[in-house]
N, C-alpha and C positions, 0 to 999 in steps of 0.2 A: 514257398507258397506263392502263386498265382494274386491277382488281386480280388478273384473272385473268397478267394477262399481266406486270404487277408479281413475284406469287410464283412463274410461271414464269422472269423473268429470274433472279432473285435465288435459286433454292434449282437451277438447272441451273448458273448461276455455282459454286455453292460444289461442285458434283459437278466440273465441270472443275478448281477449284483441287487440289482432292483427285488428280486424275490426272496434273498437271504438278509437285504435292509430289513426288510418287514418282519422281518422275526426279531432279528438283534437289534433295531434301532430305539426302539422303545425299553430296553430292559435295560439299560442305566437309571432311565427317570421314571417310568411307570411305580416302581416302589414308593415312590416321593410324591410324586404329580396325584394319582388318585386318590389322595387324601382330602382333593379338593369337590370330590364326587357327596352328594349328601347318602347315600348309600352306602360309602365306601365300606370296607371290612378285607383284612387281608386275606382271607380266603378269597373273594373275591378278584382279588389282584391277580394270584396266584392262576386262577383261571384265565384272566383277561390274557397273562403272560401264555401260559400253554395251551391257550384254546386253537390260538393257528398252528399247534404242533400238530394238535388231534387231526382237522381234517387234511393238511399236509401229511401225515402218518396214513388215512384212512385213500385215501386220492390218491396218490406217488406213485404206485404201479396199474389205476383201471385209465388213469389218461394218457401215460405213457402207451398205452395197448387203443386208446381210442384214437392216438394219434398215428397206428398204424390204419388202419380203420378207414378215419375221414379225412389224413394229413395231415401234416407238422404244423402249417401257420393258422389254421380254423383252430384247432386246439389251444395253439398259445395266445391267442387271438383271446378264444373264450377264455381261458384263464387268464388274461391282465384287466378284461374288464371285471370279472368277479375280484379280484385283489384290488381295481380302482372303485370297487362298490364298497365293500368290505370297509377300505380307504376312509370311505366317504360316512360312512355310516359311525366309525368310529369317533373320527372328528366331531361328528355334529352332533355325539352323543351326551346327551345333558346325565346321565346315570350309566351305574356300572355293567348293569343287563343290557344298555344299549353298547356297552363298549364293548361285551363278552360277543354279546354278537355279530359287532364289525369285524371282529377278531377273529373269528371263525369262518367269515366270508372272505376275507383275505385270505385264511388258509385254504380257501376251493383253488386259488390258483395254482394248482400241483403241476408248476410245468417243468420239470427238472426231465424227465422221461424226454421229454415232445423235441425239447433245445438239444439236448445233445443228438439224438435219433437225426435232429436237423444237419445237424455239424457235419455229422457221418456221411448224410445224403449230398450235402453239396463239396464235399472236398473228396479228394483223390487219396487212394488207398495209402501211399508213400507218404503224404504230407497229412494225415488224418489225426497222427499222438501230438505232432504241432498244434493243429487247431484245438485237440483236447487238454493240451495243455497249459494255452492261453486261456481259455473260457475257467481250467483250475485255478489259476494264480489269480485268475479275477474272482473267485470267492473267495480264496484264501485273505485277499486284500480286503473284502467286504467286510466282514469282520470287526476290520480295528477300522476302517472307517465310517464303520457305523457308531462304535462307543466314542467315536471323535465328534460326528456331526448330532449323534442322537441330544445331549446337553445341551449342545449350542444350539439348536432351533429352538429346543424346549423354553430357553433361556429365552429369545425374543418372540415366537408365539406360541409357547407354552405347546402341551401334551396335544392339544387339537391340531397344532401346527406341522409336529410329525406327522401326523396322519392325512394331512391337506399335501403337505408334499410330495409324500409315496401317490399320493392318487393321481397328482399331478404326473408324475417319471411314471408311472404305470399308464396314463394315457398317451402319454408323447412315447410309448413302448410299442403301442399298435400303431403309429405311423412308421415307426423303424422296421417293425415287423413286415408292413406290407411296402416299403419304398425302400429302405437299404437292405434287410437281411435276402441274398440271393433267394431264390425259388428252387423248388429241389430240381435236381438235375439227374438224380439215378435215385433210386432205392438202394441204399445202402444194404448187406448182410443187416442185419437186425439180432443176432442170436450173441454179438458182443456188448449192445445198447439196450435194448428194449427187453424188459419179461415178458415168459410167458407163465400160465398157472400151470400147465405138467412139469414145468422147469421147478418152478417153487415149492411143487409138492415135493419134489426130490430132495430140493437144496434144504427142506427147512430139516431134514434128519440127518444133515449133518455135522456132524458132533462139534467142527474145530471152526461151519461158519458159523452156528449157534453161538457157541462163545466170542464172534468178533461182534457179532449181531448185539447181544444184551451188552457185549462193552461200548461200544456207540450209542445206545441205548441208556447208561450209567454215565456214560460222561458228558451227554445232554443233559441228562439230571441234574449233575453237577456243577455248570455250566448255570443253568436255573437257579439250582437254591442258590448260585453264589452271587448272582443277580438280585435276590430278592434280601440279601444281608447289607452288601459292602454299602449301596449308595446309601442305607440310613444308617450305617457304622461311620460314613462319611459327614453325612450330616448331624450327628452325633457330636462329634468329633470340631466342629465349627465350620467345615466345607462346606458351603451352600452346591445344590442344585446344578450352577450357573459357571460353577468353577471349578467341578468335579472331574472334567475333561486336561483340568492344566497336571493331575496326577495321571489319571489314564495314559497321557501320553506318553511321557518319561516311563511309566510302566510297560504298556507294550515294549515301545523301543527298545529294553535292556529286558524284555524279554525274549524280543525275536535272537538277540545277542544268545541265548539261552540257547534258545532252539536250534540255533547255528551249528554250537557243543555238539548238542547230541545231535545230530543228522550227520555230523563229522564223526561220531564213532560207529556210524553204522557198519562200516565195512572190516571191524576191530570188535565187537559185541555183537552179541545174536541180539535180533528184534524182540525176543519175549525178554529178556534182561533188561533194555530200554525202555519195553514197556512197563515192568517192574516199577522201574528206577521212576517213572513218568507217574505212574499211579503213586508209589511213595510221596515225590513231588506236592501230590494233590494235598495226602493225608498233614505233612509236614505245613503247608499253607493255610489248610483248616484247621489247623492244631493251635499255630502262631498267630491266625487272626482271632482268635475266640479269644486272648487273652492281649493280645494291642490295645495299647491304651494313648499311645502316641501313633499322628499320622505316617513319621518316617517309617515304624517296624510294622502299618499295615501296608503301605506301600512298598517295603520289601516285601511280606509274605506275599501281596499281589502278584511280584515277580515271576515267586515261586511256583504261583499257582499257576499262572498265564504259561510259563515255561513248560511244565508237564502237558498242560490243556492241548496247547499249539502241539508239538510233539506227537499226540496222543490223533489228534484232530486231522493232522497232514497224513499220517501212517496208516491206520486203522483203513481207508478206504484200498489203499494199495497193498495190503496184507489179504482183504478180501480179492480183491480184483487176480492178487497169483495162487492164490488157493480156488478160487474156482474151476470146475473144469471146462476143457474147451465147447464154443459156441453159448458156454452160460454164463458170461460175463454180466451181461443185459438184465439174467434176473438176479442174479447173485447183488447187485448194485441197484435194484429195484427195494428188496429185499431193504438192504442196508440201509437204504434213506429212510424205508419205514420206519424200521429201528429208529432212525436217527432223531426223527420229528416226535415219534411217540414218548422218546425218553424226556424230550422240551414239554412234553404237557405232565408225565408225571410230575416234571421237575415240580413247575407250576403249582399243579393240585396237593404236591406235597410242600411244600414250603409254604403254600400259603395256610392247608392244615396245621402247620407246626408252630406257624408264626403267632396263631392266635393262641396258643395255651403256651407255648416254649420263648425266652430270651434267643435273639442271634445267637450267642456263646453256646446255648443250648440246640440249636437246630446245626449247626456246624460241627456238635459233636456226634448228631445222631449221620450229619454225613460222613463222618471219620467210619465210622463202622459201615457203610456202606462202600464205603471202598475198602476195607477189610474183606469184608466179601466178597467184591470184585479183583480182590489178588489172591482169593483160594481158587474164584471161577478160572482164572485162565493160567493159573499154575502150572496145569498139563499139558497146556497147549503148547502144539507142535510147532518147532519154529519152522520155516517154510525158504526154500532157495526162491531166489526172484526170475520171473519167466517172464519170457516174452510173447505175443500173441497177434499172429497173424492170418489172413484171410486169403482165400484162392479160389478164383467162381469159376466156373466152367467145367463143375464138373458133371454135369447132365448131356454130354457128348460121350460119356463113358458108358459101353454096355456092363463091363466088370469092373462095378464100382469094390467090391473085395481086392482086386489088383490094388489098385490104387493105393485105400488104406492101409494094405501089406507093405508096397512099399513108400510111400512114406513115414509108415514107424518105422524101418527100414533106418530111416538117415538118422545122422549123429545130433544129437541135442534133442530131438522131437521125446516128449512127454506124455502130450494127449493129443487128440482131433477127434473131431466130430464132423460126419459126413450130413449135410442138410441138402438134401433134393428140391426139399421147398424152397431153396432159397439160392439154388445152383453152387451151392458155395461150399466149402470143408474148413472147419477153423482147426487152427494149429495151435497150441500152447508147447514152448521149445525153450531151451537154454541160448545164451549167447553161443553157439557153436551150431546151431541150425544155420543153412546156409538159403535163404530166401530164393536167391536165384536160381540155385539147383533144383529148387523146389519147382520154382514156377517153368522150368525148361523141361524135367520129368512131367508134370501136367501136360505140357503143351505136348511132349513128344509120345508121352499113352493115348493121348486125345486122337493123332494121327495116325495111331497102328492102327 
């Protein structure tokens, strides 16, 4: 990578982590912390938690399309100051209706669409999975540095504290946005990035991304209620608040160990059998926490939990991304984040429904049959070889765009393509044995007859 395309991965990175804090960083302490609200009630909570799933759910594919629209940085621009309002609002929220609703302004800023469409437009077609892949690993790290840091501020400015600070890294996000993240430089294809709604009308009748859709969807749920148990099973338990973070970490850690396992059997097991195995995982953690009675055997079943999740969490998006077909990457992955947010506000609304009439032990069982369900739902689901996807512009120089397409299915490894006029471009989806170069030298030499 170039340096331009260096401090675009690396400063649109640190703006996503900033948007997946706001959802995870308060869901270790939020259980605990708004007890001190005189309104409080856990339903209540339950909302405050999934209320930025909703309009992240409701958002995540009309700004990604707005930011074809009016541009990538007016967009994100708009969305970091609605997540620095939202921010703000939550903070200085003396009651729970004032916190539901910072919560909800935070989720306006749906800019997952807008960042990456950026990424695409300022790097170079060859170096593009690099940038996409460092902006991945910086969510993947969001994460567990959120249940690292969310405690520890809590711990010296309490629950308002969290929220002063996101609004602060979401302000200092518009100065990065407009002084370090490059300016776009091309228009990227867009039909691997961005949705559209003919796209989605298509994609939602299909049968095998349906089923990856409500399993991202169920394992944000789960993810949720198990937020809204552990940290008062913790303090239950004699863990304060404040200390909660010195298990979290030994947790994660040996469970990324976990996930190591299984992403090492990938090429020795089919994906639906790991998924299997990851969903059991889940069942097996909710099973063993509803009856821990000592901190060691819940921070083992923690383990087990984190182990499936993470698994579950990494895969899921790249099982959708090679089952879609070509040029509908964009909505297929629009699609999926909806999924993905909407399942964090069920989480919410149902945990905190459960909480008020059910024990933990009780709401951990009604999750155990929810993934019950969730291992009939994707029982049939097809396992899928992994593809590769690539792009080729130029083809609006072509009077017989039917040539082309002929031959290009023509070559060895090629799958699907989809020819885009609007966008001068034809996306390919191919096995390792598509040969790129051959590809881009037949373009160039039909272009010339």
């Amino acid at each position: 990578m170039n340096a331009t395309e260096l401090r675009a991965a690396l400063s649109l990175a640190f703006i996503y982590v900033l948007r997946m804090l706001g959802l995870f960083m308060v869901m270790p302490v939020l259980a605990i912390l708004a007890k001190e609200y005189p309104d409080y009630s856990v339903l209540m909570v339950g909302i405050a938690i999934g209320g930025y799933g909703l309009t992240q759910a409701l958002l995540q594919i009309p700004m990604g399309m707005l930011s074809d629209k009016f541009g990538r940085k007016p967009v994100i621009v708009v969305g970091l100051l609605m997540f620095c309002l939202g921010s703000l609002i939550a903070g200085f929220a003396d009651n729970m209706w004032m916190l539901v609703l910072g919560r909800i302004l935070q989720g306006t800023g749906a800019i997952a669409g807008a960042i990456m469409a950026l990424a695409a437009d300022v790097s170079r077609e060859n170096q593009r999975p690099k940038v996409m892949a460092i902006i991945g690993i910086a969510i993947g790290f969001s994460f567990y540095l959120a249940l690292m840091i969310g405690p520890m501020i809590s711990n010296v400015w309490g629950l308002s504290g969290i929220f002063f600070v996101t609004a602060l890294l979401a302000f200092l996000c518009v100065f990065i946005v407009g002084f370090v993240v490059p300016s776009q430089q091309n228009s990227a294809p867009s039909g691997d990035t961005l949705p559209t709604w003919k796209d989605l009308g298509n994609l939602f009748g299909d049968k095998q991304i349906q089923k990856l859709n409500i399993s991202v969807c169920l394992l944000h749920m789960m993810i949720t209620l198990f937020f809204m148990q552990l940290p008062v099973m913790l303090q239950q338990m004699g863990l304060l608040i404040d200390s909660q973070w010195q298990l979290y970490l030994p947790v994660l850690l040996i469970s990324i160990v976990g996930l190591t396992i299984l992403m090492g059997l990938n090429r020795k097991v089919s994906q639906k059998v790991l998924m299997l195995v990851s969903i059991f995982l889940l069942i097996i953690a909710c099973a063993g926490l509803s009856w821990s009675s000592t901190l060691f055997s819940l921070a083992g079943f923690a383990v087990i939990f984190f182990t499936g999740f993470n698994y579950l969490e990494a895969n899921l998006p790249a099982w959708v991304s090679s089952i879609a077909p070509a040029g509908k990457k964009g909505s297929a992955m629009g699609m999926y984040a909806s999924f993905q947010f909407f399942g964090a506000f069920l989480g919410g609304m149902l945990a905190g429904f459960l909480n008020q009439y059910f024990s933990p032990s009780q709401v951990l069982m009604f999750a155990i049959a929810i993934l019950f369900i969730w291992t009939g739902i994707i029982y049939n689901l097809k396992t899928v070889n992994k593809y590769r996807r690539y792009t080729l512009s130029g083809i609006n120089r072509f009077q017989d765009l039917d040539s082309l397409r002929k031959q290009l299915l023509a070559m060895p490894g090629v799958v699907d393509l989809a020819l885009v006029t609007e966008e001068d471009s034809v996306y390919v989806k191919a096995t390792a044995e598509f040969d790129l170069r051959q590809a881009q030298q037949l373009v160039l030499k039909t272009a010339q007859q």
